[in-house]
C-alpha positions as CSV (number, residue, x, y, z in Angstrom):
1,X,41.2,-20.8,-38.4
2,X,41.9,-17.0,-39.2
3,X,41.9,-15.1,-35.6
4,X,39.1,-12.5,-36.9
5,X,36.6,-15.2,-37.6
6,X,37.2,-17.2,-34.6
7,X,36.3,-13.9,-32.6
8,X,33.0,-13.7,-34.9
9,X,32.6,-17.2,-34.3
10,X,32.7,-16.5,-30.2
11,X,30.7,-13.8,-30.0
12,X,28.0,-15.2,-32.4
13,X,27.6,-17.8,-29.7
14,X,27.7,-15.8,-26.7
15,X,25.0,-13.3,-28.3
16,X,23.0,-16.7,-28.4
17,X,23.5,-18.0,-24.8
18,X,22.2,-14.5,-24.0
19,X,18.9,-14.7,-26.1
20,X,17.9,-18.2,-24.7
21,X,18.5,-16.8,-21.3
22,X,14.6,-18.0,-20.0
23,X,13.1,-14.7,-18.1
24,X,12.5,-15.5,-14.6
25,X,8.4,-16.5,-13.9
26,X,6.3,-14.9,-11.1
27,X,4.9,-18.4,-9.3
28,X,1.0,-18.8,-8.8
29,X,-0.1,-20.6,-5.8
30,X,-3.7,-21.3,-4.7
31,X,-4.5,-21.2,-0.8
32,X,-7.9,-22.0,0.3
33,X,-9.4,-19.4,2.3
34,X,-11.9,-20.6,5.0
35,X,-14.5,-19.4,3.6
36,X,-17.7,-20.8,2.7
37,X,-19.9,-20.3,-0.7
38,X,-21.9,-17.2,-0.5
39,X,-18.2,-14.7,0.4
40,X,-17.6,-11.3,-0.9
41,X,-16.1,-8.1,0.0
42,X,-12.7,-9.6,0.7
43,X,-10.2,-7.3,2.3
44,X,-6.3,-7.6,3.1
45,X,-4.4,-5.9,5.8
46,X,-0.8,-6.7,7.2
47,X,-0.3,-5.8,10.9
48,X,2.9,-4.4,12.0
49,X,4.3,-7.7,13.3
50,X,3.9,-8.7,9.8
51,X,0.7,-10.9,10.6
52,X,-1.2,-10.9,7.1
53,X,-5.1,-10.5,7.9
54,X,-8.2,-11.5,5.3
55,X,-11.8,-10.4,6.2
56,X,-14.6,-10.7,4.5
57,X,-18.5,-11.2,4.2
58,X,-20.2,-14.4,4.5
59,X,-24.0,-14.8,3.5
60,X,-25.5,-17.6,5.7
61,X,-28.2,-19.2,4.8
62,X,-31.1,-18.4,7.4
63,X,-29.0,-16.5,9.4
64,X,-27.8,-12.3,9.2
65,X,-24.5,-12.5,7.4
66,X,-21.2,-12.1,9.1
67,X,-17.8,-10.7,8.6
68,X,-15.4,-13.4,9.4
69,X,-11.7,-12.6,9.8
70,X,-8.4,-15.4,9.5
71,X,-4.4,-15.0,9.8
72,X,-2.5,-16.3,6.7
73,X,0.4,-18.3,8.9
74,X,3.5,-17.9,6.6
75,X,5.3,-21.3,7.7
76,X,2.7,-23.6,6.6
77,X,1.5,-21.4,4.0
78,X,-2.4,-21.7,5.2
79,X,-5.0,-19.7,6.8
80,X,-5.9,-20.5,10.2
81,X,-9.2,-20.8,11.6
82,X,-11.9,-18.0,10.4
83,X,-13.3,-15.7,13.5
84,X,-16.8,-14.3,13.6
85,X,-16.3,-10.7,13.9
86,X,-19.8,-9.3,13.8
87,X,-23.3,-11.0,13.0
88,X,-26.2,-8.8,13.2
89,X,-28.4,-7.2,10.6
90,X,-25.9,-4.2,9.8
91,X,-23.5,-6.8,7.4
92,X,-23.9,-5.9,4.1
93,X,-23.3,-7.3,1.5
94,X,-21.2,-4.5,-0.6
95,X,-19.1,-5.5,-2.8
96,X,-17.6,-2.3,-3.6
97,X,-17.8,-1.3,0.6
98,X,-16.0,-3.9,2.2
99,X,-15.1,-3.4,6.1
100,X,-11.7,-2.2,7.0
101,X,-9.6,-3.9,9.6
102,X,-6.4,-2.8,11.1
103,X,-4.5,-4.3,13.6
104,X,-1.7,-2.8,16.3
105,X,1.6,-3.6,17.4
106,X,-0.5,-4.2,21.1
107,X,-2.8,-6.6,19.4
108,X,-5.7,-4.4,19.4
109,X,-7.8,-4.0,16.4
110,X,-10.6,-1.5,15.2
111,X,-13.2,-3.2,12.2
112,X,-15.8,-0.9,10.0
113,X,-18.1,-1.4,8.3
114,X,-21.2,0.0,6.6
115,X,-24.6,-1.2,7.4
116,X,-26.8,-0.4,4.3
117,X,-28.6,2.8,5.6
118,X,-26.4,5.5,5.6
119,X,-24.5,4.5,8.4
120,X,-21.7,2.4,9.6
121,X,-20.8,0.3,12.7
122,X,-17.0,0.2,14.3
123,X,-16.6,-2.8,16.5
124,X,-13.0,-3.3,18.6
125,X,-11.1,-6.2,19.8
126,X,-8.3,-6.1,22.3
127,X,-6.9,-9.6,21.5
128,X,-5.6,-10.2,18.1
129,X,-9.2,-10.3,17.2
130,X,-10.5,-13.3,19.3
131,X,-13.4,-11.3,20.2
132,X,-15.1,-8.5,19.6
133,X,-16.9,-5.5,21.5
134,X,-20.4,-5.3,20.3
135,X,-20.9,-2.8,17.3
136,X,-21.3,0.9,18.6
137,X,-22.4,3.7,15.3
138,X,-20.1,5.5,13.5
139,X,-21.9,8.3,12.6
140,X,-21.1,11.8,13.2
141,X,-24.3,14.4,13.2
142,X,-27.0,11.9,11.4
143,X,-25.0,12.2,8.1
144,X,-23.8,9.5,5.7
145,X,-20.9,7.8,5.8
146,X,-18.7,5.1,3.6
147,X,-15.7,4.1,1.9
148,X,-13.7,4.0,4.9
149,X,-10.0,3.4,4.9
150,X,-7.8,2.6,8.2
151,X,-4.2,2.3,8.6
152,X,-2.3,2.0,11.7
153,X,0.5,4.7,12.5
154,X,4.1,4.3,13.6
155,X,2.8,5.1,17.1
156,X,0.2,2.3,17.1
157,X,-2.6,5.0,16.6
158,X,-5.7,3.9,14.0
159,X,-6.5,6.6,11.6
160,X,-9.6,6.5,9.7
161,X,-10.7,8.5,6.7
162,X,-14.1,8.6,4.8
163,X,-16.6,9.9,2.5
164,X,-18.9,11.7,4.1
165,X,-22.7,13.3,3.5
166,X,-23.0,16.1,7.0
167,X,-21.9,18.7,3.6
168,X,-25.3,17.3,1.3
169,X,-27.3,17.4,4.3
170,X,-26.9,21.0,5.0
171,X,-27.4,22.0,1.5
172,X,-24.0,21.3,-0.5
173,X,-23.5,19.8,-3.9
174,X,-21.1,17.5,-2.9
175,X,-19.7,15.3,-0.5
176,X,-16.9,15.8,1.6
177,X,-13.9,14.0,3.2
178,X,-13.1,13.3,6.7
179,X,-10.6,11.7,8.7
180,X,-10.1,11.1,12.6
181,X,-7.7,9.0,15.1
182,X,-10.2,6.1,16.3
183,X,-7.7,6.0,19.9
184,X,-10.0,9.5,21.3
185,X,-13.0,11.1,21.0
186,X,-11.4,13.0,17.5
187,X,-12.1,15.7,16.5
188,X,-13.4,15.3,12.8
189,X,-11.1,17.3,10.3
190,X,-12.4,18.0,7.1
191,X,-9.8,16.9,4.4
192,X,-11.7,18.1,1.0
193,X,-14.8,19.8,0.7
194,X,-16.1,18.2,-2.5
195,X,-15.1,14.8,-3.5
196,X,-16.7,11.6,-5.9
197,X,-19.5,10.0,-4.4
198,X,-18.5,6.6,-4.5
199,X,-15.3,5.9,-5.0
200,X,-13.0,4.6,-2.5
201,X,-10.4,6.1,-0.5
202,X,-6.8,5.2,0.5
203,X,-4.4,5.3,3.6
204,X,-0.5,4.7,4.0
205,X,1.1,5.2,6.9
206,X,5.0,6.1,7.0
207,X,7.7,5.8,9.4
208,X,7.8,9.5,10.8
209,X,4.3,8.9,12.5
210,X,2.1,10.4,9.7
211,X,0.1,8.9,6.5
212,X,-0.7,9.8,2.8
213,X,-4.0,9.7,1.9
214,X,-5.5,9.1,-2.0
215,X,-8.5,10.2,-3.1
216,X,-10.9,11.0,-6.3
217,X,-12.2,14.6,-6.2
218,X,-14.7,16.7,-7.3
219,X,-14.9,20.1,-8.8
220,X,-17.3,22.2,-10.4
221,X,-16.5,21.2,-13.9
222,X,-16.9,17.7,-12.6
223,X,-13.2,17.0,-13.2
224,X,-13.0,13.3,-11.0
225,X,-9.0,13.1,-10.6
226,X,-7.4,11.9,-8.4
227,X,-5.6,14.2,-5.5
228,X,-3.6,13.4,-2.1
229,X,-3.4,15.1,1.3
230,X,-0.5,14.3,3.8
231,X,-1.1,13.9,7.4
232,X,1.7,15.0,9.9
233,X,1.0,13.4,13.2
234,X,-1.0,16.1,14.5
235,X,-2.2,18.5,11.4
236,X,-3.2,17.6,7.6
237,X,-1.4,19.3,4.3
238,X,-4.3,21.0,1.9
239,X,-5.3,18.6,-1.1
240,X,-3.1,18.2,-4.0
241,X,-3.5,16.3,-7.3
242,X,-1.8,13.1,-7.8
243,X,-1.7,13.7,-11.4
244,X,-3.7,15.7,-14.0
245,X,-5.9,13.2,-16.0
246,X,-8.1,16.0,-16.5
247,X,-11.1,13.1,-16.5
248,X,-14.7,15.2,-16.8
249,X,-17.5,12.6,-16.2
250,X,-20.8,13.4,-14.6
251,X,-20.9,10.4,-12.9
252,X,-19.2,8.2,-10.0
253,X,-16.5,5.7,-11.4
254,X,-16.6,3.4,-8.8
255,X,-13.1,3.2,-9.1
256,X,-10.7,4.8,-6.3
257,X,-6.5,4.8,-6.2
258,X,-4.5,2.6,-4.1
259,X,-1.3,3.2,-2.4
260,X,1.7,1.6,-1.2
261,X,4.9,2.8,0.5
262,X,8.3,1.6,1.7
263,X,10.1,4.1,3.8
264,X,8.8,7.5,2.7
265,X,8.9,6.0,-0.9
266,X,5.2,6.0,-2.2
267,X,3.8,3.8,-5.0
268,X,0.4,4.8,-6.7
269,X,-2.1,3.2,-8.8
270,X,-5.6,4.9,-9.8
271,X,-8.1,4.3,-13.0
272,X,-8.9,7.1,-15.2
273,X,-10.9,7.4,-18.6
274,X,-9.9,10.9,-20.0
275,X,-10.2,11.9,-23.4
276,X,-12.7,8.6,-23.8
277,X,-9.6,6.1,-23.2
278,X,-9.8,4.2,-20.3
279,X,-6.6,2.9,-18.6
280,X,-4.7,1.7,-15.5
281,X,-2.0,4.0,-14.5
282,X,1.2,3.6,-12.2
283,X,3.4,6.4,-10.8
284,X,6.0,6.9,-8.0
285,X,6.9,9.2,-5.6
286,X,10.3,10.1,-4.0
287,X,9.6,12.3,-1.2
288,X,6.3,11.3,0.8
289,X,3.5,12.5,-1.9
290,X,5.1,16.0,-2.2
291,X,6.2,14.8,-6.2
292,X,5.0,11.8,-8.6
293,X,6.7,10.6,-12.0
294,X,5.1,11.1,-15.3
295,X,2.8,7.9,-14.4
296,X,3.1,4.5,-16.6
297,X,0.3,2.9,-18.2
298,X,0.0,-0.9,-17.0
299,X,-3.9,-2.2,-18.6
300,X,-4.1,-4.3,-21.9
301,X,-6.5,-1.7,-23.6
302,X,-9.9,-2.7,-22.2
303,X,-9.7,-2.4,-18.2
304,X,-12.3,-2.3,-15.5
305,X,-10.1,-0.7,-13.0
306,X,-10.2,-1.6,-9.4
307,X,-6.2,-1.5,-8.8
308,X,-4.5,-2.2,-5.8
309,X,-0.3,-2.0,-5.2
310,X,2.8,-3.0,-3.2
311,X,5.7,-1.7,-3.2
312,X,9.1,-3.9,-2.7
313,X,12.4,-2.4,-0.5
314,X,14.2,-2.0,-4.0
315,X,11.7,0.1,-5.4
316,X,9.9,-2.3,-7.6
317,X,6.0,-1.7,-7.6
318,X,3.9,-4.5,-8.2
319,X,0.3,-3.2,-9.5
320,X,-3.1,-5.2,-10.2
321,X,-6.3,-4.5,-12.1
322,X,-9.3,-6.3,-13.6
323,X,-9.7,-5.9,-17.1
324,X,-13.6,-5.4,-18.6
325,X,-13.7,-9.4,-19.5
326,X,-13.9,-9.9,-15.6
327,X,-9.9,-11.2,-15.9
328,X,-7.2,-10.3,-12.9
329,X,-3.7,-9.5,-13.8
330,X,-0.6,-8.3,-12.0
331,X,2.4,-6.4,-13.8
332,X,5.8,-5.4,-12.1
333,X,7.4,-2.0,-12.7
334,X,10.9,-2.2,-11.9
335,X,13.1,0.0,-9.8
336,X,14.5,2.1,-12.7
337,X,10.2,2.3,-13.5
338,X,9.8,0.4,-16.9
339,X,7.1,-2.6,-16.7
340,X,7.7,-5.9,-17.1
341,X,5.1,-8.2,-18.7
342,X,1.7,-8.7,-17.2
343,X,1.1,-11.8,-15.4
344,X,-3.0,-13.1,-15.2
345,X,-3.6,-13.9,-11.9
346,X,-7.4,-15.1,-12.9
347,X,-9.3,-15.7,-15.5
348,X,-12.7,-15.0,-16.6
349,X,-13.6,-18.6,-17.7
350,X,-13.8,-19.9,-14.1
351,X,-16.1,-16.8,-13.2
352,X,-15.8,-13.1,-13.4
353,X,-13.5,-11.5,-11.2
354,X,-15.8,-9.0,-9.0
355,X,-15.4,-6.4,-6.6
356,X,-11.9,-5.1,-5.3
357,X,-9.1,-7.7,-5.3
358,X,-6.6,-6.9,-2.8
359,X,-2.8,-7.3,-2.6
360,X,-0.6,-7.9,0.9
361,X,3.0,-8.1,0.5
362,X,4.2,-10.6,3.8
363,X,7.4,-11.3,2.7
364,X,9.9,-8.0,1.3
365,X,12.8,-8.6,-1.0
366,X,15.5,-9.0,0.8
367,X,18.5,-8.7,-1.2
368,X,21.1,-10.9,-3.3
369,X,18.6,-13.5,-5.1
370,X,16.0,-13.9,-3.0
371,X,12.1,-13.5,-3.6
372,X,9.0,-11.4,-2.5
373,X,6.1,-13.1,-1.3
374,X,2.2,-11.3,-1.8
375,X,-1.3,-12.6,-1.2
376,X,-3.6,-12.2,-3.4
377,X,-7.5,-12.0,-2.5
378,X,-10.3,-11.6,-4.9
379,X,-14.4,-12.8,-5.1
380,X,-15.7,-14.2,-8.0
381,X,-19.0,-13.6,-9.5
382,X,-20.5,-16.9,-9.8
383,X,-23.6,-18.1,-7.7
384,X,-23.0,-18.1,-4.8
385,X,-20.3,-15.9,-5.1
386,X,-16.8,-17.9,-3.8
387,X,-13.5,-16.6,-2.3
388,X,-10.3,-17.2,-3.4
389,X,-6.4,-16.1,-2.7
390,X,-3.4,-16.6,-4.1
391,X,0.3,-16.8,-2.3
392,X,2.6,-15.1,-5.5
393,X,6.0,-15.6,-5.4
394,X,8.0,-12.2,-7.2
395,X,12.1,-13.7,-8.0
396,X,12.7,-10.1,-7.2
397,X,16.7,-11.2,-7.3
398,X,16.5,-13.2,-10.2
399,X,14.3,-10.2,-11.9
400,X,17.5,-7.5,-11.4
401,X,20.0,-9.8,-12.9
402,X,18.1,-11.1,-15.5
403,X,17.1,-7.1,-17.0
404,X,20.7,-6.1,-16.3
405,X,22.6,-9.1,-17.5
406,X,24.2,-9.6,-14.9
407,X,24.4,-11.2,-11.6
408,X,24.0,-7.7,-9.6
409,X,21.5,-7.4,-7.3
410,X,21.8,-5.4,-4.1
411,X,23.0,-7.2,-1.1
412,X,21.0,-7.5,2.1
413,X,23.3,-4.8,3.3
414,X,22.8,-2.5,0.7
415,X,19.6,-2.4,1.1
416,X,19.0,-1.4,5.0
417,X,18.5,2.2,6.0
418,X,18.2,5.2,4.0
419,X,20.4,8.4,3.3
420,X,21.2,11.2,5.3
421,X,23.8,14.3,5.2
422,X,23.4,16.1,8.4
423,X,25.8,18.1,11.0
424,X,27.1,16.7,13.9
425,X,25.9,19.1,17.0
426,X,27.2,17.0,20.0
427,X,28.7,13.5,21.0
428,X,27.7,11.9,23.4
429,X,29.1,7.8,24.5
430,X,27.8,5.9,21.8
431,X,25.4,8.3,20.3
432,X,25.4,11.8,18.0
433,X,23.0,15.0,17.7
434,X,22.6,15.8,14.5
435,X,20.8,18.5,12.5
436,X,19.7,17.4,9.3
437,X,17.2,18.3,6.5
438,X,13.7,16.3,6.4
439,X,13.3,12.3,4.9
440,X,10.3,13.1,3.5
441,X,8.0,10.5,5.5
442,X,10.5,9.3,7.7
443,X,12.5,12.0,9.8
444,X,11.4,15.6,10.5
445,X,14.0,18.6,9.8
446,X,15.5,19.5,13.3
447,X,17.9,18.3,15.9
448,X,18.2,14.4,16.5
449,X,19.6,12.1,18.4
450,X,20.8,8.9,17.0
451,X,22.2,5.7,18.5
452,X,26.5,4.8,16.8
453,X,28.7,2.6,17.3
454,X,31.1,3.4,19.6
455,X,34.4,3.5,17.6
456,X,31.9,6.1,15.5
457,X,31.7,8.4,18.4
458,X,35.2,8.4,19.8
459,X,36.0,10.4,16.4
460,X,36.3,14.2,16.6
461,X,33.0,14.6,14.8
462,X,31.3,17.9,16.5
463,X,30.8,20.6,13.9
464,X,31.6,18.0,11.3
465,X,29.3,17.7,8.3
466,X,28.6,14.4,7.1
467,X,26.9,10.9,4.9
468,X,25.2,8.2,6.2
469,X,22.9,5.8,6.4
470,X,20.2,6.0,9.4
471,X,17.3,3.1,10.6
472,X,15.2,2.5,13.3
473,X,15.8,-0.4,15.7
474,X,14.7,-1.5,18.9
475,X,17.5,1.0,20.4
476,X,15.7,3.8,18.4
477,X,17.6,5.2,15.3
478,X,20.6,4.7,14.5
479,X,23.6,5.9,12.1
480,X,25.7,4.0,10.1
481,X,28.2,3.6,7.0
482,X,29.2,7.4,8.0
483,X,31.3,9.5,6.0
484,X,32.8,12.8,7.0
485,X,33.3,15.9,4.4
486,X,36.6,17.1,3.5
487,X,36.0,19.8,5.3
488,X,34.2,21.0,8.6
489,X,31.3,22.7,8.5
490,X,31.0,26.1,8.6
């Protein structure tokens, strides 16, 4: 056989082998959530000791209805036994105002909720959520308050932010946005003076001891995008927009963003319906909120909205959405930001999908060709109304090689800590001071000192500028994979 066609012959059939190469499949698994007909409002929180948490609203018959809270336990791959949280005439039965839960690193936990009237009631527990104090008002000055969002920070404080009417009752146009720590007596801060009525809002809390918050606003024009603010630890950055949608309605979506972060990297998801064409839309953020990407649309080209998001240590965002059939789907968007196909996570046949489905990511990607693991919780609209949840597997490993043809993943190691170039200011047994520049959500600019190993800091290293990797451990953080410059520092 003539050399040339042999080759042809080869390469025809390894062009082949590629194209029957079978895409790895995001698995689908049903979990039965304790819940009984007559649930609704279902919300998802992980806890810092990576606990994932499901509360939600349970009409009973003859009775005032209840918000009932479980623990998903990840070895048997089950919720445990559900937990009366509150039961008193202030339940609601929203679905579009579900109560928040968050839960410490201590094991104490802060719910809220609204209660139908304007108000809303904040019970506490101080033992994983056994038991609960008995509802106290949360209700600064008379006004009205809702669409809450909590999110613990990296020092175990709760932060809470919601809409809020003291602005309407004392003759404004609008209402406004608030925010307080739940661990003192506050103060109140005022985030934006003139926000959408009733849509919700969104909290994510980042390594350096602060939190991004997402938001639809409200300006004169009745422009309804969507904007962010950045909390610090102490003080909050003025509002900024997410993205310009430029979406006029005069009228309340219903529909607020959703956010996600790993490390200081922040994923975003928000509804919009400028220029009459409504759409599901994705971006990503680099630096803490300060910049987003030219965002992606995700929907099929008739959605309803209500998005939530996780975001995977790779960078991979992992968005869902309801479309206006009453269907749930899920679409990836992979670390170099391109989306994958879109995976239905419900369908309307068996009963609209209602409310605000919720996402929890219990299990990050890890490296090599391992998997994600998410929870998936969402109502449906049948009578009664029924709970459901779904454990989704992501081959987050599998996913990399497959759309780079190769078998290339990041290893475990490659994927712990972040960057840093800094300046080494003193050495100290084991340890360095080092000036650097901020990590946008995980390290403020300044002086730090950071746990090495010792081989590390027997170097001659003062004065020396440097690369590196840094994390946080039980130690504190640390410094790693370090590379010195050619040349000292100046």
């Amino acid at each position: 056989m003539p050399r040339h066609l042999l080759a042809t012959l080869l390469s025809l059939a390894v062009a082949g082998a590629a194209d029957d190469k079978v895409r790895p499949e995001i698995r689908l698994e049903p979990i039965s959530p304790p819940a009984q007909p007559g649930a609704l409002g279902p919300s998802l929180v992980v806890a810092p000791d990576g606990v994932a948490w499901l509360c939600w609203v349970q009409s009973v018959p003859n009775r005032p209805r209840e918000i009932r809270l479980s623990a998903f336990d990840a070895a048997s791959r089950s919720w445990r036994p559900a937990r009366t949280a509150a039961a008193d005439q202030t339940v609601t039965a929203n679905a579009l105002d579900v109560p928040q839960l968050a839960v410490t690193r201590r094991g104490t936990a802060a719910m809220i909720w609204t209660d139908g009237r304007g108000g809303a009631r904040l019970a506490r527990s101080a033992d994983h959520g056994a038991t609960w104090t008995a509802p106290e008002s949360f209700q600064p000055d008379g006004a009205t308050v809702e669409k809450f969002a909590l999110t613990v920070l990296a020092d175990d404080r709760i932060l809470a932010a919601w809409l809020d009417g003291r602005g309407l009752k004392a003759g404004g146009k609008a209402q406004q946005l608030y925010a307080r720590l739940l661990d003192g007596p506050g103060p109140d801060t005022l985030i934006d003076p003139a926000v959408c009525e009733c849509c919700p809002t969104t909290l994510t809390p980042f390594p350096d001891g602060g939190a991004l918050l997402a938001f639809r606003g409200r300006t004169d024009e009745e422009v309804r995008d969507i904007r962010t603010a950045r909390f610090r630890g102490t003080t909050w950055d003025p509002s900024r927009p997410l993205n310009n949608d430029d979406w006029r309605i005069n009228a309340c979506p219903v529909n607020g963003p959703r956010l996600a972060n790993d490390r200081g990297r922040v994923a975003a998801a928000w509804f919009t319906a400028a220029d009459n064409d409504p759409r599901v839309l994705a971006s990503y953020s680099p630096d803490a909120g300060a910049r987003f990407l030219q965002p992606l649309r995700l929907d099929h080209g008739a959605p309803l909205g209500r998005v939530d998001t996780v975001m995977l240590r790779d960078g991979a965002i992992l968005v869902s959405w309801l479309e206006k059939d009453g269907s749930l789907w899920l679409r990836r968007v992979s670390p170099d930001f391109a989306s994958d196909e879109a995976v239905q996570l419900a369908a309307a046949s068996a009963g609209r999908v209602g409310g605000q489905p919720r996402l929890a990511l219990i299990d990050d990607y890890a490296g090599g060709q391992t998997s994600a693991r998410l929870l998936v919780a969402f109502a449906r609209e049948t009578k009664p109304s029924t709970l459901h949840t779904l454990l989704v597997t992501v081959p987050e490993g599998e996913l990399l090689s497959f759309n780079k043809d190769c078998d290339c993943a990041p290893t475990s190691e490659q994927l712990v800590g972040l960057p840093i170039r800094g300046t080494v200011m003193a050495v100290e047994p084991g340890a360095l001071h080092v000036r650097h520049q901020e990590i946008p959500g995980v390290l403020a600019a300044g002086t730090h000192r950071f746990v090495v190993a010792p081989e590390v800091a027997a170097t001659k290293m003062a004065g020396r500028e440097f690369f590196g990797r840094v994390e946080s451990g039980p130690a504190g953080w640390r410094i790693f994979d370090v590379r010195l410059l050619s040349a000292p520092a100046r």
